[in-house]
VEXPADO-436786 format. One record per atom (N, C-alpha, C): residue number from 1; x, y, z; atom name. Coordinates in steps of 0.2 Angstrom, whole numbers, plus 5000, padded with zeros to 4 digits. Example, Ala and Ser with C-alpha at 12.3 -4.5 7.8 and 13.67 -1.06 7.14 Angstrom:
BEGIN
{atom 1; {5066; 4972; 5039}; "N"}
{atom 1; {5062; 4978; 5039}; "CA"}
{atom 1; {5066; 4984; 5039}; "C"}
{atom 2; {5064; 4989; 5035}; "N"}
{atom 2; {5068; 4995; 5036}; "CA"}
{atom 2; {5064; 5000; 5039}; "C"}
This chain:
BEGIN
{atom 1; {4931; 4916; 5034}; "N"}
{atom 1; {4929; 4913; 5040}; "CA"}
{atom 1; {4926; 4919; 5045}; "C"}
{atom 2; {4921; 4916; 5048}; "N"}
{atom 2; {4921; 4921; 5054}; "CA"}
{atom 2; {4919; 4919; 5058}; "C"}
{atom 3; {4920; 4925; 5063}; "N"}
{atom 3; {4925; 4922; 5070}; "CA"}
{atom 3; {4920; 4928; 5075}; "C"}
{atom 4; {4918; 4924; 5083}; "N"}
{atom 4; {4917; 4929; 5088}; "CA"}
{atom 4; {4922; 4930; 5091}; "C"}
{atom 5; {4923; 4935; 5095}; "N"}
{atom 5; {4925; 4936; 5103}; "CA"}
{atom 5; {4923; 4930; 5108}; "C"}
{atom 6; {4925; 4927; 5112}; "N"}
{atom 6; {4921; 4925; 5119}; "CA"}
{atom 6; {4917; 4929; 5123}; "C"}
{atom 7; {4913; 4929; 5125}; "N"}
{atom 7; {4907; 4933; 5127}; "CA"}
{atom 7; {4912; 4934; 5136}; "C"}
{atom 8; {4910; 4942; 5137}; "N"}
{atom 8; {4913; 4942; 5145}; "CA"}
{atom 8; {4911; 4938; 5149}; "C"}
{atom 9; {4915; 4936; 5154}; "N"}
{atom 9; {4914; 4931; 5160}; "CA"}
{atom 9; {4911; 4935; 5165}; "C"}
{atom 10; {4906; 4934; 5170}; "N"}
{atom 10; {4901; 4938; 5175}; "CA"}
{atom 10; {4895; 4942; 5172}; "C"}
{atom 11; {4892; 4945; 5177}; "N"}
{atom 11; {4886; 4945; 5175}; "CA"}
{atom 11; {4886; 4955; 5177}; "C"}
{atom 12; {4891; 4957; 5180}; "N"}
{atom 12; {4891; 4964; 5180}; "CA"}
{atom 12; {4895; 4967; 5176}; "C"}
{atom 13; {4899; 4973; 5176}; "N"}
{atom 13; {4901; 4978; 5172}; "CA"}
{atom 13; {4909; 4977; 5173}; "C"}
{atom 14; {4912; 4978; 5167}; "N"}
{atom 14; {4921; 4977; 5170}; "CA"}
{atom 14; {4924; 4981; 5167}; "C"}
{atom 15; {4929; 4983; 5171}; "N"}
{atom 15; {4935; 4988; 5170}; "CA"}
{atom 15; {4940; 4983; 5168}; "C"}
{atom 16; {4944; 4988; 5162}; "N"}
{atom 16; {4949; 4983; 5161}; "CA"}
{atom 16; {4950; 4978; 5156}; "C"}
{atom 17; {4946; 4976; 5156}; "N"}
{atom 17; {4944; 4967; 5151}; "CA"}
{atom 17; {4948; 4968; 5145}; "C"}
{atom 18; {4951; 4960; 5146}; "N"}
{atom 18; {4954; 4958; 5138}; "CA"}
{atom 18; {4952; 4954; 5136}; "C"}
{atom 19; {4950; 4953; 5128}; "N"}
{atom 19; {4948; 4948; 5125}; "CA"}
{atom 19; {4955; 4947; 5121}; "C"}
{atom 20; {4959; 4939; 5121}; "N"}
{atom 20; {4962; 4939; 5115}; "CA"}
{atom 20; {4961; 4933; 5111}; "C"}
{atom 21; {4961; 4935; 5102}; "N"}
{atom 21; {4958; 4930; 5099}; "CA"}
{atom 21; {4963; 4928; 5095}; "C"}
{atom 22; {4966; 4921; 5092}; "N"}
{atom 22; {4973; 4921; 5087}; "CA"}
{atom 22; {4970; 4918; 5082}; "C"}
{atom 23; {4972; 4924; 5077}; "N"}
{atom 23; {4971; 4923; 5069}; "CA"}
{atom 23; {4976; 4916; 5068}; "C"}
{atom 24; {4972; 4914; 5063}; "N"}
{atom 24; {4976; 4908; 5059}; "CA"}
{atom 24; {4981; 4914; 5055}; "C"}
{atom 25; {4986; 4909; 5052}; "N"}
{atom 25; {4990; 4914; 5049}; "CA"}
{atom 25; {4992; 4914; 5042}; "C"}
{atom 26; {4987; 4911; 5042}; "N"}
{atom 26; {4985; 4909; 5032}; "CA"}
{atom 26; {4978; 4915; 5030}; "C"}
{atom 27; {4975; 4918; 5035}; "N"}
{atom 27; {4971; 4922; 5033}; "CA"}
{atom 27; {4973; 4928; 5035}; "C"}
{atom 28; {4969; 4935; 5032}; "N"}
{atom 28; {4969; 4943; 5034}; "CA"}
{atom 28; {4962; 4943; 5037}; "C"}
{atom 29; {4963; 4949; 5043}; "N"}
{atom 29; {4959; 4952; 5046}; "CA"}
{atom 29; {4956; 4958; 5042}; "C"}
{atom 30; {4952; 4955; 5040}; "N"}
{atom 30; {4947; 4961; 5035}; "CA"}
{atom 30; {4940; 4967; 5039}; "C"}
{atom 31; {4938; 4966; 5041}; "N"}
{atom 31; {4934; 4968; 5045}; "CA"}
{atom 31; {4930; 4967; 5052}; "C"}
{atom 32; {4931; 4972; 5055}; "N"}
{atom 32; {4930; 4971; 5064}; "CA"}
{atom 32; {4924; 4975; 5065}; "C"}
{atom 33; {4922; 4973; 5070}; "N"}
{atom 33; {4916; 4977; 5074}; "CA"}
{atom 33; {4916; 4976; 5081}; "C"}
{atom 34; {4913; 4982; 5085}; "N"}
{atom 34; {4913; 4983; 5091}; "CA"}
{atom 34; {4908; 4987; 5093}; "C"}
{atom 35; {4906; 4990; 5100}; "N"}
{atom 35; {4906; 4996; 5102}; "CA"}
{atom 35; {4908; 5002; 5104}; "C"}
{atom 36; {4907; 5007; 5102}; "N"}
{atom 36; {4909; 5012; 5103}; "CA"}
{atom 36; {4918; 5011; 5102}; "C"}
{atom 37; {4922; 5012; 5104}; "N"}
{atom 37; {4930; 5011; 5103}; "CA"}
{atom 37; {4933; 5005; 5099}; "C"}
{atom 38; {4927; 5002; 5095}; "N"}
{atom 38; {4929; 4994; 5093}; "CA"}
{atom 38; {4938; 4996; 5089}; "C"}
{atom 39; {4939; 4990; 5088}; "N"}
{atom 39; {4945; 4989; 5085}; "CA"}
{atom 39; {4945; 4994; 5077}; "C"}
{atom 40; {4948; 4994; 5075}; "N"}
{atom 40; {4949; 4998; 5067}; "CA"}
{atom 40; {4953; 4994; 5061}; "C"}
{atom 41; {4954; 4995; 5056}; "N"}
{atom 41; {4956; 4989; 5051}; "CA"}
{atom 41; {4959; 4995; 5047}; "C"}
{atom 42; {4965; 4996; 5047}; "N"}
{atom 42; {4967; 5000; 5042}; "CA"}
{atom 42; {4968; 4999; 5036}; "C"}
{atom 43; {4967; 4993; 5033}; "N"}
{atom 43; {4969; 4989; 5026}; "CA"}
{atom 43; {4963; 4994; 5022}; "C"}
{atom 44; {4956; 4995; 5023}; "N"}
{atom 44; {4952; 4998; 5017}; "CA"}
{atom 44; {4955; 5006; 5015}; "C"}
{atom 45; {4958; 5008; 5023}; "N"}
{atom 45; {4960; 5016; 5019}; "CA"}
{atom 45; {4965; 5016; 5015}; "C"}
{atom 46; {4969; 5011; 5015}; "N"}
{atom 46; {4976; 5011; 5013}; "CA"}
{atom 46; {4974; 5009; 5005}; "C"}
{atom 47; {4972; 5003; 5005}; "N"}
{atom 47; {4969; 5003; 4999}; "CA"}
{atom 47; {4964; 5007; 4994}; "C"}
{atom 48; {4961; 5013; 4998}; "N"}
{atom 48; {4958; 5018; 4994}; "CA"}
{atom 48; {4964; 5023; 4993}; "C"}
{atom 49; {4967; 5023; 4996}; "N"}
{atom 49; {4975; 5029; 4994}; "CA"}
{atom 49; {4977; 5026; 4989}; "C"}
{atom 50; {4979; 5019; 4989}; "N"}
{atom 50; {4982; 5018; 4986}; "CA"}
{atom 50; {4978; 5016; 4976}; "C"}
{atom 51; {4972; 5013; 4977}; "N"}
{atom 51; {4968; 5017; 4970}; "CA"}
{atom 51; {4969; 5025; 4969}; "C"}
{atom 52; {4969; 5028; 4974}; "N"}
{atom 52; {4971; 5037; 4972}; "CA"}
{atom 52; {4975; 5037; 4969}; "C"}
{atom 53; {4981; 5035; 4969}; "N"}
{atom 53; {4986; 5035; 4969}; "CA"}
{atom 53; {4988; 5030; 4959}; "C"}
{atom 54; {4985; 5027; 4961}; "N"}
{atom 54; {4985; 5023; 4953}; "CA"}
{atom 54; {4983; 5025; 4950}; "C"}
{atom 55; {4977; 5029; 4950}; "N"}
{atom 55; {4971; 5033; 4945}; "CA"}
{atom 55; {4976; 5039; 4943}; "C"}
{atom 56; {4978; 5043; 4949}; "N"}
{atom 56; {4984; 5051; 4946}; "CA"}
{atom 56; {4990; 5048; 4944}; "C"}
{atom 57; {4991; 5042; 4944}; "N"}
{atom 57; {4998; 5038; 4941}; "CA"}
{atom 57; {4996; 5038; 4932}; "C"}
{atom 58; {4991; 5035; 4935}; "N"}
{atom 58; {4988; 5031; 4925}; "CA"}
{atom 58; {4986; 5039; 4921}; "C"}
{atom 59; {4984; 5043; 4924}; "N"}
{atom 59; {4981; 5050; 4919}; "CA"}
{atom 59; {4987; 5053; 4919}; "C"}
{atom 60; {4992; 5055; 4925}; "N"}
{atom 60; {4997; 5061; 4921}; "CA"}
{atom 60; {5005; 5059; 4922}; "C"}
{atom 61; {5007; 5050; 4922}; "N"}
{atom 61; {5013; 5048; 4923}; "CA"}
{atom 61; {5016; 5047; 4918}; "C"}
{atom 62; {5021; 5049; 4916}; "N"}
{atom 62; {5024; 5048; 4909}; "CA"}
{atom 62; {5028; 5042; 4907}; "C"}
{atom 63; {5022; 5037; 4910}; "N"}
{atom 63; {5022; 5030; 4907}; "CA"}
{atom 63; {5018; 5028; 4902}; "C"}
{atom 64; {5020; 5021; 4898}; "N"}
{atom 64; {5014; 5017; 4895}; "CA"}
{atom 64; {5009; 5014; 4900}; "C"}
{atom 65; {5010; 5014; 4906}; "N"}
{atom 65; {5005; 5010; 4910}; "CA"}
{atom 65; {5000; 5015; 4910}; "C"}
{atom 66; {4995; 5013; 4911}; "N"}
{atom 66; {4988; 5015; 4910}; "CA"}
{atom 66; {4983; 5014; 4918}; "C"}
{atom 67; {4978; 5017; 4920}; "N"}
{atom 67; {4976; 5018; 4928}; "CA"}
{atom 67; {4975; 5011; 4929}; "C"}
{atom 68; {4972; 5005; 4928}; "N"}
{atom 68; {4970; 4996; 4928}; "CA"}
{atom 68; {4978; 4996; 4927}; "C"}
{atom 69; {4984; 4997; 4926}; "N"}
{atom 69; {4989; 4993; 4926}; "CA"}
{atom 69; {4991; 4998; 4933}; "C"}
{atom 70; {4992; 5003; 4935}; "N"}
{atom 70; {4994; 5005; 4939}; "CA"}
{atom 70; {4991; 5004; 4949}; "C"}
{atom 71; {4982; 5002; 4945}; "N"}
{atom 71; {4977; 5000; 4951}; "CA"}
{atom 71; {4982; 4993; 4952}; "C"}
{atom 72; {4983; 4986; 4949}; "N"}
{atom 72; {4985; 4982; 4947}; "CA"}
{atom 72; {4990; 4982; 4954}; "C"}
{atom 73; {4995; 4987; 4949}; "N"}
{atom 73; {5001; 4985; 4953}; "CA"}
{atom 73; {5001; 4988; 4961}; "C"}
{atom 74; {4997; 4995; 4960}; "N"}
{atom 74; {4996; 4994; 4968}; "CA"}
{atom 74; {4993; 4991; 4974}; "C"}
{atom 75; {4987; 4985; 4972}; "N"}
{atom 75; {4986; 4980; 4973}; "CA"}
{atom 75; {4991; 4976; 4974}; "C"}
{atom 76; {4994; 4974; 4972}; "N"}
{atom 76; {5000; 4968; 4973}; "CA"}
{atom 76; {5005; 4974; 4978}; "C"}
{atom 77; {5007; 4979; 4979}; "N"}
{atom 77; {5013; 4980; 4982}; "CA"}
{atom 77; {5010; 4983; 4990}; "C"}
{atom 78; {5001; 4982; 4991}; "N"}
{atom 78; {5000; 4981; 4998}; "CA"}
{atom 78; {5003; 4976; 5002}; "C"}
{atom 79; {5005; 4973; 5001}; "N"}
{atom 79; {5010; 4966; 5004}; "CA"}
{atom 79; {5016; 4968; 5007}; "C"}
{atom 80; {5019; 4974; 5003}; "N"}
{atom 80; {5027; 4974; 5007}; "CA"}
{atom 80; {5026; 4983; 5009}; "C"}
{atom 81; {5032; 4982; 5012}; "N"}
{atom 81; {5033; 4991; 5018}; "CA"}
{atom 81; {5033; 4997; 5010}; "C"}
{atom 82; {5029; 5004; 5015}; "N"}
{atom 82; {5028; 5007; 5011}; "CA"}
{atom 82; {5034; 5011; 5005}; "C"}
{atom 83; {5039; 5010; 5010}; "N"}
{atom 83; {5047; 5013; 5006}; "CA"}
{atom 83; {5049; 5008; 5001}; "C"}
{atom 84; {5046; 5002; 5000}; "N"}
{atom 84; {5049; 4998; 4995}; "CA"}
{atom 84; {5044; 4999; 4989}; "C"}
{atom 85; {5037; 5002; 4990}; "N"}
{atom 85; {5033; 5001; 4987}; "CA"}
{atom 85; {5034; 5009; 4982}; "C"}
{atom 86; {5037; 5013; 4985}; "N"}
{atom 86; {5038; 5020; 4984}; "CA"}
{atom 86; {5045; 5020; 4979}; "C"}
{atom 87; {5049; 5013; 4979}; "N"}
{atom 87; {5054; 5013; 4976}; "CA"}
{atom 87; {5052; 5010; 4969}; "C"}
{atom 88; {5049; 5004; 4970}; "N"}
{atom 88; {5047; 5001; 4963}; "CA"}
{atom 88; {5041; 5006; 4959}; "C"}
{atom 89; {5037; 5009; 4964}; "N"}
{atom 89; {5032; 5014; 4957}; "CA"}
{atom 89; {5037; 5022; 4953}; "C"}
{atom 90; {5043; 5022; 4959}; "N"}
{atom 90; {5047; 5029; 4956}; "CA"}
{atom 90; {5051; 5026; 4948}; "C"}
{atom 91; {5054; 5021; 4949}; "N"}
{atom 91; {5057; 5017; 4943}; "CA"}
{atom 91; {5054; 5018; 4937}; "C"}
{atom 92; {5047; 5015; 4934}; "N"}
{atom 92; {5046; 5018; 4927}; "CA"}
{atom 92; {5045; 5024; 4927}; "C"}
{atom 93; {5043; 5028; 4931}; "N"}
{atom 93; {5042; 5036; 4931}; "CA"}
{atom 93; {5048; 5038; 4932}; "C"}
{atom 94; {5053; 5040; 4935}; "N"}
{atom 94; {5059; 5041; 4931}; "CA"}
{atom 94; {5062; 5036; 4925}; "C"}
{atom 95; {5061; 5031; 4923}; "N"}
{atom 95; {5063; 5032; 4916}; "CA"}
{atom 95; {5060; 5036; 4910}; "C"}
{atom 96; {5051; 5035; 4911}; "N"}
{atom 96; {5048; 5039; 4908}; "CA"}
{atom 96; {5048; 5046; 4907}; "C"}
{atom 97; {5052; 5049; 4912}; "N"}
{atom 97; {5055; 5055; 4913}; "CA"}
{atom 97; {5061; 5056; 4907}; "C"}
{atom 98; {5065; 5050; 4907}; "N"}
{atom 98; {5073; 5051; 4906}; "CA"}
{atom 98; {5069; 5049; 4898}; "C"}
{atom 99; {5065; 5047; 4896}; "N"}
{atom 99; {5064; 5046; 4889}; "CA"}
{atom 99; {5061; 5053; 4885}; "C"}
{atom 100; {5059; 5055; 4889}; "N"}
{atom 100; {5054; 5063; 4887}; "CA"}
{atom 100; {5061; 5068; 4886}; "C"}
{atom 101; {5066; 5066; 4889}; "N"}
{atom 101; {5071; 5071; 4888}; "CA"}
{atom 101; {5078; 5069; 4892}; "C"}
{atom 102; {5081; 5067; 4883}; "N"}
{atom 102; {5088; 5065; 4885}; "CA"}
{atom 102; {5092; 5069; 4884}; "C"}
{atom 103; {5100; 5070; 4890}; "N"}
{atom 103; {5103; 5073; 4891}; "CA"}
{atom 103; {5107; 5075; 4884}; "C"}
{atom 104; {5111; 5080; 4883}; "N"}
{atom 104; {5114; 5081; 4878}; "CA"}
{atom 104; {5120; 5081; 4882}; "C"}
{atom 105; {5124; 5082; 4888}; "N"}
{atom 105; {5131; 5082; 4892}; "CA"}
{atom 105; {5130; 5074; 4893}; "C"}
{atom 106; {5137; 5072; 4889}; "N"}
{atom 106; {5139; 5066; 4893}; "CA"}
{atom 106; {5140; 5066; 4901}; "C"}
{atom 107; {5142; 5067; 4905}; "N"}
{atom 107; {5142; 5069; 4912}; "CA"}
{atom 107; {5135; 5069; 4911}; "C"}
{atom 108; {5129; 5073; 4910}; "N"}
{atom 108; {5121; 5072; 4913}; "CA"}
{atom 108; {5121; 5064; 4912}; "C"}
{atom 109; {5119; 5062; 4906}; "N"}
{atom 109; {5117; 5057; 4906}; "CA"}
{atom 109; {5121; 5051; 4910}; "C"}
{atom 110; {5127; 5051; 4910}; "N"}
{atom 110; {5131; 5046; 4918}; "CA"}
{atom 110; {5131; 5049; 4923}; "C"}
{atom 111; {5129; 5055; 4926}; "N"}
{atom 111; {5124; 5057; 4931}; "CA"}
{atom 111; {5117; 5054; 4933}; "C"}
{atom 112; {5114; 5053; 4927}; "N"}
{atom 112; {5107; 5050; 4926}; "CA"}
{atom 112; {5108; 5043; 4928}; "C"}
{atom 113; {5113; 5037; 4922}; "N"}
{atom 113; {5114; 5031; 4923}; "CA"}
{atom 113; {5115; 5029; 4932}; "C"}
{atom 114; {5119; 5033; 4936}; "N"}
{atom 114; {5120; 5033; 4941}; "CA"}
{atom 114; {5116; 5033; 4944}; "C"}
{atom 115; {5110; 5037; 4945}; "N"}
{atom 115; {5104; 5038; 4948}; "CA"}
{atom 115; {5097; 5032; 4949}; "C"}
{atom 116; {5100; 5030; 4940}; "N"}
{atom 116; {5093; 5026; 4940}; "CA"}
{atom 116; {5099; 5017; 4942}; "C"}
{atom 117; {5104; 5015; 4940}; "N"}
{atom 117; {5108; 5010; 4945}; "CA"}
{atom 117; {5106; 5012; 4953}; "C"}
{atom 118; {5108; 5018; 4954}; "N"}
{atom 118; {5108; 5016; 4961}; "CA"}
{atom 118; {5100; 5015; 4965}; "C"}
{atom 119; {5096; 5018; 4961}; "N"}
{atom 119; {5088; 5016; 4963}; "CA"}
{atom 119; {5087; 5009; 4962}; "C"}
């Protein structure tokens, strides 16, 4: 869908001025434009971070997930806050961690189990 602003009211210069426009709420604000200070969309940088981020995941993360499953999932986890997202990508990378080398002390290992329950 696309949408204007209402054009300003008078025929001279104004201080001050607000336009307010209400998204449906079935749809994302993807792209804005203005003059000089227009509004800003942060959704494309976050989702370029977030491919950064899948690409150094899939080459050096010691998972079977590969950069398309990692891009994948960080695709879908733009949706919720960034702390939960940070909690579901650390999950297979500390198991894959805990598989590369396993404790030889009882204690480590239910130190270990205790770590990955309580994440």
């Amino acid at each position: 869908m696309l949408g204007r602003a209402p054009a300003e009211a008078g025929g001279g210069e104004a201080v001050n001025g607000t336009a307010r426009i209400a998204l449906p709420e079935d749809g994302w604000l993807l792209w804005a434009g203005g003059p000089g200070w227009g509004p800003v969309i942060l959704f494309w940088q976050y989702l370029l971070a977030i491919a950064l981020v899948g690409w150094a995941l899939g080459r050096w993360a010691p998972t079977p997930l590969g950069i398309r499953d990692w891009l994948l999932l960080g695709a879908g986890l733009t949706q919720i806050p960034l702390a939960v997202a940070v909690v579901v990508v650390l999950y297979p990378v500390i198991l894959g961690l805990r598989h590369r080398s396993l404790p030889r002390r009882f204690w480590s290992y239910n130190l270990q189990q205790l770590i990955l329950f309580g994440l």
